[in-house]
N, C-alpha and C positions, 0 to 999 in steps of 0.2 A: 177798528177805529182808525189806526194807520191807513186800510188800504182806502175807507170813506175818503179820510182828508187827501191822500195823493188822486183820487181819482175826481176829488173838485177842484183842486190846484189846478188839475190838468183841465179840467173842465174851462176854469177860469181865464188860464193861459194859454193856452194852447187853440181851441176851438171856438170860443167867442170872438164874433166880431165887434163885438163893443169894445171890448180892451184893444182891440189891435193896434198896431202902431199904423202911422199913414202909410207907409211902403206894405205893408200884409195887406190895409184894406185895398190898396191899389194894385194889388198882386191878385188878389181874390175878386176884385171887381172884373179885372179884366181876363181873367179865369173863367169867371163866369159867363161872361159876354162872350167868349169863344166856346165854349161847351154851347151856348144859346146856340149860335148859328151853325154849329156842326150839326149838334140835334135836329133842327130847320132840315139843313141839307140832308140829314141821313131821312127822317121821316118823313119829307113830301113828296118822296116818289111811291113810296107806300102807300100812306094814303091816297094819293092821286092813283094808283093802280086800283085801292078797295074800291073809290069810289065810284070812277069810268066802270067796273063791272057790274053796276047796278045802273048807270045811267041809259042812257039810251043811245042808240048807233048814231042817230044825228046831230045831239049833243057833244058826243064823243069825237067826231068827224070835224065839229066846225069848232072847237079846242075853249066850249064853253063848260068842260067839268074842270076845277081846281081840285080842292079836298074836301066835294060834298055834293052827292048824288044829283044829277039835272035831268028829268024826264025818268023818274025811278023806275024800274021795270027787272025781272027777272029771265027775261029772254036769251042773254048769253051762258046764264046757267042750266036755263031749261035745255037747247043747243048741248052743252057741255054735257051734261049728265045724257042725253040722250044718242052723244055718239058713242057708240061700242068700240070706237078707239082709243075711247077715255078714258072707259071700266080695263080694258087692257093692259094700256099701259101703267094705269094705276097699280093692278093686282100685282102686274110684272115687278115694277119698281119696288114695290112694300116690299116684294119675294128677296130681291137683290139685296134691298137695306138690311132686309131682319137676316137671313143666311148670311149675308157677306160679313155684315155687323161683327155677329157670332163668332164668325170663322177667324175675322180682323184681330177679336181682342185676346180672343183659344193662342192664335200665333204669336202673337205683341209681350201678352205676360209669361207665357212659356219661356221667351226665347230673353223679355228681359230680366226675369228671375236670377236664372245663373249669369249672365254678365252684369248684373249688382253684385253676385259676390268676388269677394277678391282671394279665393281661395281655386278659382276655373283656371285649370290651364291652361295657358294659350289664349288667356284675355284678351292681352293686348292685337293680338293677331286678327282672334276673330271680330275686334273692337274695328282694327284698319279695315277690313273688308268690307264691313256694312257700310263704316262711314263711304266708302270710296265709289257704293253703287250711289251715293247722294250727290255725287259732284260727275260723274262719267257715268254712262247708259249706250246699250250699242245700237238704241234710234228705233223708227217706227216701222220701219221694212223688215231686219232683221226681228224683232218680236213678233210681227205678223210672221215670217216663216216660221217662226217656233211655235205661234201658238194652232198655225195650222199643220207642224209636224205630229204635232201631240193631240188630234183633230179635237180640237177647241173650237172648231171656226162654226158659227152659227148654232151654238150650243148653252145652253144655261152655266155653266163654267167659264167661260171665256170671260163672264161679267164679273166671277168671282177669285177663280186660281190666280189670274193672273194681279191681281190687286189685292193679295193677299196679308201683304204688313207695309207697314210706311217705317223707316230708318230712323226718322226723326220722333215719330211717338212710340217709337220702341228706347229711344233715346230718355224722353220723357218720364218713362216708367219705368226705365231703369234705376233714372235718380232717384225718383220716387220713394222706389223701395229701400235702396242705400242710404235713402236719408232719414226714414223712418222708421225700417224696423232695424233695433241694432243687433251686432252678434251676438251677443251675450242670450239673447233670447232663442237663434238658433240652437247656441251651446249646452243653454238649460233644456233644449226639446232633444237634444241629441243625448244628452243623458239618462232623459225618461225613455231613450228607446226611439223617440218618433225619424221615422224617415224623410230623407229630401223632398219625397211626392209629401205625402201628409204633409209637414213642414209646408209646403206649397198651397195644397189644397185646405188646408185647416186655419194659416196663421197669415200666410203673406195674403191671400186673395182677399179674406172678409179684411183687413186694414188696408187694403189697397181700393176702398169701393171709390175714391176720391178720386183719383186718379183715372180708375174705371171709367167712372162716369164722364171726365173729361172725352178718355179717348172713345167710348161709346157717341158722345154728340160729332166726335170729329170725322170717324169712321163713317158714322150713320149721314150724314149730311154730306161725305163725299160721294156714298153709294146712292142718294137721290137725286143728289144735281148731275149723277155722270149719264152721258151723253153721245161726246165723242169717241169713248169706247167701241158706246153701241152700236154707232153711226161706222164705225169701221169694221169689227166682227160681226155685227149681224145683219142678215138678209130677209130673215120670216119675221114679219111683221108681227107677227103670233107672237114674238121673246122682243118686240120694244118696250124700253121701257118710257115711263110717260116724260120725259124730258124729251125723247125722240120726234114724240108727238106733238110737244106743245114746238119746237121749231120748224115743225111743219107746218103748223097752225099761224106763227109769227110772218114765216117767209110766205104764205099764201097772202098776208095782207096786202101785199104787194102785188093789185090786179093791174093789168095793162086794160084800160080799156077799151084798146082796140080787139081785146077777143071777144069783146061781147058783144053782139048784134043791136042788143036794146040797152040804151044808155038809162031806163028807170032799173030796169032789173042789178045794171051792173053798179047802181049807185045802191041801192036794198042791200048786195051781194056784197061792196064796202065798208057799210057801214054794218052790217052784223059779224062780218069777218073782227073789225076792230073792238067789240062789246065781248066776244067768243073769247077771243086773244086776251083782255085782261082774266076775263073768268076763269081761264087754264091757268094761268100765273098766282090769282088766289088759291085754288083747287089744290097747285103743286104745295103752296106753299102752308097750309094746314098743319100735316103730320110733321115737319121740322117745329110749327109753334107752339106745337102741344106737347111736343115731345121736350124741347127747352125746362120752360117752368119745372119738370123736374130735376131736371141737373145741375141748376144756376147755383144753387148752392154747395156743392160740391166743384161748381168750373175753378173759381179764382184760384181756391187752397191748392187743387190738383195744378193747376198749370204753374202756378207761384212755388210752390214748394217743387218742380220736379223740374221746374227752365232757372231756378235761381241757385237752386247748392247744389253742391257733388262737385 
């Protein structure tokens, strides 16, 4: 009965805009009005992408698509699925996201496990060291000679070993678990006998799915969008991954029409370049929107609880 009545109290005062006083409703109007036009700016280049890849190259060219198909037609996807540079670098990239993914979250929670606890010695040490590769790194030449001492160079590894944990979401899930599982629970499982591994494998990982699942989208979404990686170690077009491709496909839009002898072919040749070009940017962008929907409900709690205590 009590908790009904506080929770229409709250109802009442708190979340209604009827009762509001005139500074709340003008705090929230203009709250609103700002969230309006960020949404605007964040969503019309999205759509105006979905759309141009269904419109038609001459449509597209003379800047008559907004955010709603003009000359509908499936020709830049036909294009797209039909170059085998698509299906490669497609195959490649899933390869990278799902192995790297893996590998990402194996090293993140292993390594933030024990620095949650405050029982590791030599915390604070190993605490300064990580933090210190996040402000100082010894640059892009000295890593290219590492990773071609360790012959990484043009290899399915070179995508993975070397981007193997991020500082800051090992940071993240450190809190995480400090702030959620407490010791008394280790205490009681150390009593029944259970070990540090178990302890790990049996208690911290299934309570840490939140957390997980954050840094599963953040992981995953860096190993799709990466690029200039690949653009730097690799040489066989065999191991691009499709982000490689779709900048080749962007910077091709950019024809000089003086190499082309026939100015109908080289205007055909622009405007299907420009319908191609959005279709790969949808293409890429699929497996991150389908992959989202399941995490979102796990993102806020994981990131809120693991970037605000500890």
């Amino acid at each position: 009965m009590a908790k009904a009545k506080a929770q229409k109290v709250g109802k009442n005062s708190l979340f209604s805009f009827a009762n509001a006083s005139v500074a709340d409703k003008t705090f929230y109007v203009v709250i609103g009005i700002f969230l309006t036009i960020f949404l605007i700016l964040v969503a019309y280049p999205c759509l105006f992408v979905i759309a141009a890849s269904f419109s038609s190259g001459g449509a597209v060219q003379s800047g008559q698509v907004y955010i709603w198909p003009v000359g509908f037609n499936l020709n830049g996807y036909n294009q797209c699925f039909n170059n085998p540079n698509i299906w490669t670098g497609f195959r490649n990239s899933l390869g990278y996201t799902v192995v790297g993914t893996l590998w990402n979250i194996s090293l993140t929670m292993m390594c933030a496990y024990p620095m949650a606890r405050s029982d590791l010695p030599g915390r604070n040490i190993f605490m300064f060291l990580f933090s210190f590769t996040m402000f100082f790194g010894g640059g892009m030449i000295p890593a290219y000679i590492l990773n071609r001492s360790l012959h990484l160079i043009n290899t399915v590894w070179v995508m993975i070993l070397p981007l193997s944990m991020s500082v800051y979401n090992m940071i993240v899930a450190r809190t995480f678990i400090a702030s959620n599982i407490p010791k008394d629970m280790l205490e009681a499982a150390s009593i029944d006998g259970c070990s540090d591994l178990k302890f790990f494998t049996s208690i911290v990982i299934p309570l840490s799915k939140a957390v997980i699942a954050v840094l599963v989208l953040f992981y995953g979404v860096g190993h799709w969008n990466q690029y200039f990686h690949a653009m730097i170690y690799l040489n066989d077009r065999n191991l691009f991954p499709l982000q490689l491709f779709l900048k080749e496909i962007l910077l091709s839009a950019n024809i000089d029409p003086s190499t082309v002898s026939d100015p109908e072919l080289a205007a055909q040749l622009a405007t299907l370049v420009e319908v191609i070009k959005y279709s790969v940017i949808v293409v890429a962008l699929i497996p991150v929107l389908l992959v989202y929907p399941f995490v979102q409900k796990y993102f806020v709690k994981g990131v809120m609880i693991g970037a605000i205590k500890g």
